[in-house]
C-alpha positions as CSV (number, residue, x, y, z in Angstrom):
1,X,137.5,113.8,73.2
2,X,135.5,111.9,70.7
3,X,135.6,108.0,71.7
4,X,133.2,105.1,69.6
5,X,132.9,102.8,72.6
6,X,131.8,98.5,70.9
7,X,130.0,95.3,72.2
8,X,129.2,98.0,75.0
9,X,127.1,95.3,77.7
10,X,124.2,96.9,79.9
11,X,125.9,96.1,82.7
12,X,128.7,98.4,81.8
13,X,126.8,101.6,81.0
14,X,126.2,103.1,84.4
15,X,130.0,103.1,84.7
16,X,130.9,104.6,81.3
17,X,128.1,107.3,81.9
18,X,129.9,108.1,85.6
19,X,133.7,108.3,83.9
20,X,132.1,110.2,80.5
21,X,131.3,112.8,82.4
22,X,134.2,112.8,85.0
23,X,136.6,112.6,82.3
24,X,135.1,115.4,80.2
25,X,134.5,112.5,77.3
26,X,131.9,112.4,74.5
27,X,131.4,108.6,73.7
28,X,129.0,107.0,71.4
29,X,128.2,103.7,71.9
30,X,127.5,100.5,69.9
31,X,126.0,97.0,71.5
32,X,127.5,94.9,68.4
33,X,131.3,93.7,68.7
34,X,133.6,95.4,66.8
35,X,134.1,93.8,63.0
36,X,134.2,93.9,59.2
37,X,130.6,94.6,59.1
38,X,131.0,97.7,61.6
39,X,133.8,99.1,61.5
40,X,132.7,101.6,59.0
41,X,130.9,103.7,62.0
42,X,134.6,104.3,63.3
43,X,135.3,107.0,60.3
44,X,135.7,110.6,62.2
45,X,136.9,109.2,65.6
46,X,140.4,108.8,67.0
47,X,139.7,106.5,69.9
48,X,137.8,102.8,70.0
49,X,137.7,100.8,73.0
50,X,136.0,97.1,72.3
51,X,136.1,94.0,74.5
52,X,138.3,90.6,74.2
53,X,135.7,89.1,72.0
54,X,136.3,91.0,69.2
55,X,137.5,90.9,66.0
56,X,140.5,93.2,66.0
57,X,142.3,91.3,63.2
58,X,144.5,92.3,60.1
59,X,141.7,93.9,58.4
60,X,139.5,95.3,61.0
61,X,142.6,96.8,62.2
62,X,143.6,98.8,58.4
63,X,140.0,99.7,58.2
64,X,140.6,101.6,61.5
65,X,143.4,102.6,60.5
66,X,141.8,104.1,57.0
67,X,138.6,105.3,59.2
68,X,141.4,107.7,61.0
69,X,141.1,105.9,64.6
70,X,144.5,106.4,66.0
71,X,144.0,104.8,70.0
72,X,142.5,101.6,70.9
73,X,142.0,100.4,74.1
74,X,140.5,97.2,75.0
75,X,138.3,96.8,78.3
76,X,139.3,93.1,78.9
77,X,142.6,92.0,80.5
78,X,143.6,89.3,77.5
79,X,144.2,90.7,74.2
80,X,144.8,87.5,72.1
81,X,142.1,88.8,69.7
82,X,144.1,91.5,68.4
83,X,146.6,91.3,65.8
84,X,149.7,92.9,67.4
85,X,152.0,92.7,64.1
86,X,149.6,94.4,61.9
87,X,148.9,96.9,65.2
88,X,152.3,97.8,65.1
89,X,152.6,98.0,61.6
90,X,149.7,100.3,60.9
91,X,151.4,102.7,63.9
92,X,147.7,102.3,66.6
93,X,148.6,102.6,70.2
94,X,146.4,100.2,72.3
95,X,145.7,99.2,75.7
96,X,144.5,96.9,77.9
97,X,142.9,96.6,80.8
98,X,143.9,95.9,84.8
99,X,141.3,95.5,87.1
100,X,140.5,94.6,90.7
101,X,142.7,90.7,91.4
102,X,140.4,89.5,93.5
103,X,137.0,88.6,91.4
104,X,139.7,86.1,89.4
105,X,141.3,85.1,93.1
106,X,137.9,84.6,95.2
107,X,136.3,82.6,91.7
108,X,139.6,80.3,91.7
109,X,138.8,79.4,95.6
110,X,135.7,78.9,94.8
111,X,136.2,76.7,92.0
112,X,138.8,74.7,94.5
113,X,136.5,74.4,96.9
114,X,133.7,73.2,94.5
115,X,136.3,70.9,92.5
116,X,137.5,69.3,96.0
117,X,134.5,68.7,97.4
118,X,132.2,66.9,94.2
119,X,129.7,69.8,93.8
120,X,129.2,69.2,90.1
121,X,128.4,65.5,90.9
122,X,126.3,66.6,94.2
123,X,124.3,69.3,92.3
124,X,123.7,67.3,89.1
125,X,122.2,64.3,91.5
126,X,120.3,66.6,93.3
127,X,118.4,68.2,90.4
128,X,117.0,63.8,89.4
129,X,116.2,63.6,92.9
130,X,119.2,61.7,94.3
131,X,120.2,62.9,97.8
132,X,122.4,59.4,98.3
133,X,126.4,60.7,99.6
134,X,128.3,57.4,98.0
135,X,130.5,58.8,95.8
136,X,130.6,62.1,97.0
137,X,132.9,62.4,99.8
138,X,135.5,65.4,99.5
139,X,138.7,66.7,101.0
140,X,139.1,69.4,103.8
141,X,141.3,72.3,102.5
142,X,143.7,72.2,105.7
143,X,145.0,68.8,104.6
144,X,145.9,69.6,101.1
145,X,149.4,71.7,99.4
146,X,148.4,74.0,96.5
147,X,150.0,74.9,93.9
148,X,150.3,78.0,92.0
149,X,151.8,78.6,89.0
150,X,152.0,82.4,88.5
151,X,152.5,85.1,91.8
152,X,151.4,88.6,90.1
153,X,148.8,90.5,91.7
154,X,146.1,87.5,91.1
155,X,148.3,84.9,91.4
156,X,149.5,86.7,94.7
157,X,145.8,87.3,95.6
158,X,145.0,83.9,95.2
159,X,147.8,83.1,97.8
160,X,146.4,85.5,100.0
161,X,143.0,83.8,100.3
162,X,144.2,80.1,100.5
163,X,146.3,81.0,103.3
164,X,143.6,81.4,105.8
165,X,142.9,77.7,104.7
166,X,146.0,76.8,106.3
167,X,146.8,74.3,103.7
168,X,150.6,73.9,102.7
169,X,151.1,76.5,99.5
170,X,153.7,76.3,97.1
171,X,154.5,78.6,94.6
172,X,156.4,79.2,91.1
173,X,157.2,81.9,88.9
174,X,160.2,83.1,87.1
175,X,159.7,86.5,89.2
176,X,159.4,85.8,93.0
177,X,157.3,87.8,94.7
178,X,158.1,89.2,97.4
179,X,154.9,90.4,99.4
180,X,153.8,86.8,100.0
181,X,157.1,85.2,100.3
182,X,155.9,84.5,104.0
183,X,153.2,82.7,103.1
184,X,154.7,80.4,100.6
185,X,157.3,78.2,99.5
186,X,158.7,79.0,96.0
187,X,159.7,76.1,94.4
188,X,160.8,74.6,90.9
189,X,158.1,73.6,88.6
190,X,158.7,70.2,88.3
191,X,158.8,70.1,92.5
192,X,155.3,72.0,92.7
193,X,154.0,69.2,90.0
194,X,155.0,66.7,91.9
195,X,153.5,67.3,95.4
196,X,150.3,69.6,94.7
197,X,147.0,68.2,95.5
198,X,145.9,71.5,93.6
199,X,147.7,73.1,90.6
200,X,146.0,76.5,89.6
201,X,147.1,78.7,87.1
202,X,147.6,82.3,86.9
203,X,149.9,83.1,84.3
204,X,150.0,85.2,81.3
205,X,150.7,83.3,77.9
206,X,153.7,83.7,76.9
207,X,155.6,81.4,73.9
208,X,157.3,79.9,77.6
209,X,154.0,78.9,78.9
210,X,151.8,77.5,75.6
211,X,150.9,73.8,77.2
212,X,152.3,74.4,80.4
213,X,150.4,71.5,81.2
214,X,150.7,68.3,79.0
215,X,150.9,65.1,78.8
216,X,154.1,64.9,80.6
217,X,153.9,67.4,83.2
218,X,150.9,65.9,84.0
219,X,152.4,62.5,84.3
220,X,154.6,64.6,87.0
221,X,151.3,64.9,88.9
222,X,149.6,63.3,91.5
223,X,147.3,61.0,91.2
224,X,143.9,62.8,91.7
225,X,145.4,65.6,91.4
226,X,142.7,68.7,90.6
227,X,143.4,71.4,87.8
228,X,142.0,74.6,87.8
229,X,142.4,77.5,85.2
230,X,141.2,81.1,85.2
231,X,143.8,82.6,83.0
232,X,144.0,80.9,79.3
233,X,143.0,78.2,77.5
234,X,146.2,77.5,76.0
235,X,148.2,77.4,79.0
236,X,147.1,73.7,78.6
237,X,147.2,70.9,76.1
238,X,143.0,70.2,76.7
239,X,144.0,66.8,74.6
240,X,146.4,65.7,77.3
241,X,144.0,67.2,79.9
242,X,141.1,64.8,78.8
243,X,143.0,61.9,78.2
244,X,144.7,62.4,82.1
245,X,141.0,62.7,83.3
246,X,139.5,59.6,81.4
247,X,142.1,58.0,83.1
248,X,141.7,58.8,86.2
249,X,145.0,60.5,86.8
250,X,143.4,63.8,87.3
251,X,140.8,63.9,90.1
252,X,138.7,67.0,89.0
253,X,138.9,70.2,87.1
254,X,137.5,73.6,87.5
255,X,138.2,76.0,84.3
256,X,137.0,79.5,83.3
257,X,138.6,79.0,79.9
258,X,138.2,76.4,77.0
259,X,139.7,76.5,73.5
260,X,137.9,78.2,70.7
261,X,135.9,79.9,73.6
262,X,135.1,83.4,70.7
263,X,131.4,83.2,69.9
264,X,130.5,80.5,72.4
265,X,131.3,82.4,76.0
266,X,128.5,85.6,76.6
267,X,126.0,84.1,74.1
268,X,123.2,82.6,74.6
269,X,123.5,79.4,72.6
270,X,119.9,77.6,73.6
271,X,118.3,77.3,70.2
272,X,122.2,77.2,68.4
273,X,124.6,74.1,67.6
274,X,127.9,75.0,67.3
275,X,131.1,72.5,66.8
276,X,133.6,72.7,69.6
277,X,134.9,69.0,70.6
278,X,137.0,70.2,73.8
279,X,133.7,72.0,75.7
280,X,131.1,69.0,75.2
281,X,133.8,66.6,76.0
282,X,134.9,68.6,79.3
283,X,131.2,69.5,80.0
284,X,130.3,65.6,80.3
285,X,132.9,64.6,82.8
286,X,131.0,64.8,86.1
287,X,133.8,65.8,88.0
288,X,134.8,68.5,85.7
289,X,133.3,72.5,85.9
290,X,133.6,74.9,83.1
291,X,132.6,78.2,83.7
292,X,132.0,80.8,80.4
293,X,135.2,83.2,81.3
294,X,133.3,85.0,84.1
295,X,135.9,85.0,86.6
296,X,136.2,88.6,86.4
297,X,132.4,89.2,86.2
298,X,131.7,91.8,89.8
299,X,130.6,95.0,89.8
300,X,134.3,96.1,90.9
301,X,136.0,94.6,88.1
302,X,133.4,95.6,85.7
303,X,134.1,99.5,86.9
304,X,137.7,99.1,86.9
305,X,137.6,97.9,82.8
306,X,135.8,100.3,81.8
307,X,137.5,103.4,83.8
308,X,141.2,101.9,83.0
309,X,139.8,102.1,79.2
310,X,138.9,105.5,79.1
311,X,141.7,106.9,81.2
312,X,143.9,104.8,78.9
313,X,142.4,106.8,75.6
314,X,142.5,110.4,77.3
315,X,146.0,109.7,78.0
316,X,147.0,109.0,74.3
317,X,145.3,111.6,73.6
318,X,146.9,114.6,76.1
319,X,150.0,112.7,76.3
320,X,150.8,110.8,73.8
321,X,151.3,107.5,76.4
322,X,149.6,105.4,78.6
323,X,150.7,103.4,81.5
324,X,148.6,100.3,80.3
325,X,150.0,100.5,76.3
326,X,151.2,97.1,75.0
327,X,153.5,97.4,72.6
């Protein structure tokens, strides 16, 4: 099976190499994300796999189409950059990607633990020479109820690793799950609002969950209340988030994901300007850490992306299905 494999990173090719010959594949590989000015080198294959930064709108998607590409499976877990009307539409198949929970679960406790006890502040001091502690002092994770918003397997692995904290955890999700059931108290929303130290977020975006958090379920909150975010941007209103720090309200943030994040996160931006308000406003706030959507950035999940990929296309291929299609 013939597969044109984009935006291929180094750090990925020692795992397409091992499942391209496992699999009995024949790839050819470009560095460059898939786009308008590429997708001509797609003509002659049937399967493209490309990551979440690429363009895989309206017209990239015909141009496959035209090129004869039939299956597309993306390596990255989010698949807001693909145009799932005009996928349908044109009759592609595609696929994401599930990989290992924890590299999202352990970043998130780290991101807690960094959030509850100043680092940001602590580290930026420390680089002028300023080893003074007023200012500084944090919370012990014992004393403190989390809550998380979102129990599938990283929500639920998150759980797992706070619990040996043995902080108070409550949960919420319109499915309860029940593998961690004994390690948490599921709860309404507007209850886990209301008496989490921590709110961290871990689920998918869905028209139900655009803004989850806004200015009035934050006004739910408590005050100094911290806010962390590896799953999407636009589960929160980053307006209402920035006013509610400003304010005081919210004690500290730690987020993976910022709006209009395309074409800033992975690049190298040293000797570049680019215009996006929310980021330098977030990035000021010294009790505030954003992170360039590398929660998922280990060698395990980094294997697991690009295996789930190719095992996706062969499947499409011999069967006509895959267990990780969106449709």
């Amino acid at each position: 099976m013939k597969i044109l494999a984009y935006a291929v990173r180094p750090d990925e090719i020692a795992a397409f190499h091992q499942f391209e010959a496992s699999m009995g594949l024949e790839i050819t590989y470009i560095n460059e994300q898939l786009g308008m000015s590429n997708v001509a080198q797609s003509e002659g294959f049937e399967a493209v796999t490309f990551l979440g930064n690429c363009d895989a709108s309206r017209p990239v998607l015909e141009a496959l189409k035209a090129n004869g590409v039939k299956f597309l499976a993306s390596r990255s877990a989010g698949f807001n950059n693909v145009d799932m009307e005009a996928l349908k539409e044109l009759g592609l198949r595609f696929s994401n990607a599930t990989y290992s929970p924890y590299c999202v679960a352990d970043f998130t406790v780290m991101l807690i633990l960094m959030s509850i006890r100043n680092m940001k502040a602590m580290m930026l001091r420390g680089a002028a020479h300023d080893h003074s502690l007023a200012g500084l002092q944090g919370k012990e994770m014992h004393n403190l109820t989390f809550g998380v918003v979102g129990t599938g397997r990283i929500g639920a692995a998150v759980v797992e690793n706070l619990s040996g904290f043995n902080g108070r955890i409550l949960a919420y999700d319109v499915y309860e799950n029940a593998s961690i059931k004994d390690k948490v108290n599921y709860v309404p929303l507007e209850t886990l609002l209301q008496e989490a130290d921590v709110i961290t977020l871990h689920t998918p975006l869905l028209d139900s969950t655009y803004h989850l958090i806004n200015k009035e379920t934050l006004a739910m909150t408590k005050p100094g209340v911290a806010i962390i975010n590896c799953a999407r941007a636009e589960l929160i209103d980053t307006d209402a988030l920035i006013e509610s720090i400003e304010s005081g309200h919210v004690g500290a943030c730690g987020l993976d994901v910022f709006p209009n994040e395309i074409g800033i996160v992975h690049t190298d931006l040293r000797n570049k300007t680019y215009a996006n308000h929310h980021l330098a406003i977030l990035n000021s706030h010294k009790n505030v850490i954003v992170t360039p959507h590398s929660a998922f950035y280990t060698d395990q999940a980094v294997s697991d992306m690009v295996e789930v990929a190719l095992a996706s296309l062969k499947s499409f291929n011999t069967t006509n299905e895959s267990p990780n299609e969106i449709r």
